[in-house]
C-alpha positions in Angstrom: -84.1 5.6 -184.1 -82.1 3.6 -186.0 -82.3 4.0 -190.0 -82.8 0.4 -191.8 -80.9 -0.1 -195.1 -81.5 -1.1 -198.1 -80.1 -4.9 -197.1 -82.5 -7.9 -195.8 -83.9 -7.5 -192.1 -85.5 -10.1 -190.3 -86.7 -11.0 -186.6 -87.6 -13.7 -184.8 -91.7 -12.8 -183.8 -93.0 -14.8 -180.8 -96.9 -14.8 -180.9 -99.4 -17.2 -178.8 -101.3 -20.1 -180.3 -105.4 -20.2 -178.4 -103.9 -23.0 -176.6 -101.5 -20.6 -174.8 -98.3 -22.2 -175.8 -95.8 -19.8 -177.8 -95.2 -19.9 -181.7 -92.1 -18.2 -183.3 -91.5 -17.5 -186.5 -89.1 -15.4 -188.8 -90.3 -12.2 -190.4 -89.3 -9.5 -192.8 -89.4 -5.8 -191.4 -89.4 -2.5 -193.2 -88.9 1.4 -192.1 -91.9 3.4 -192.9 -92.4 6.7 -191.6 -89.8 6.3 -188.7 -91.8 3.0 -187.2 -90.9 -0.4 -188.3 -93.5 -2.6 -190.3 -93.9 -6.6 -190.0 -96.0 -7.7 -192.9 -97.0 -11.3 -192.3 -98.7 -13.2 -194.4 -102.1 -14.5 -195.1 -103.2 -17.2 -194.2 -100.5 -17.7 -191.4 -100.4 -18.9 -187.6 -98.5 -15.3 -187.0 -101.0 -13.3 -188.8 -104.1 -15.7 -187.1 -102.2 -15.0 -183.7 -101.9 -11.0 -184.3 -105.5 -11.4 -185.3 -106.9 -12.7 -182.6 
């Protein structure tokens, strides 16, 4: 797996709204313990999405 640095990493996460259409957003992502980590945050439509 590729090692992140200590620079800024974002992605683009595409989640879906109840309705069923698609919401994107941009989020941060970390390394921890060889997996990478998204931490949205609360109260958000990505975390509701995730949630749900």
């Amino acid at each position: 797996m590729a090692r992140l640095t200590a620079k800024i990493h974002e992605v683009i996460v595409t989640t879906k709204n109840a309705d069923g259409t698609a919401h994107h957003a941009p989020m941060g992502i970390s390394e921890v313990n060889n997996y990478f980590q998204i931490k949205p945050f609360k109260p958000s439509t990505t975390y509701n999405n995730l949630m749900n």
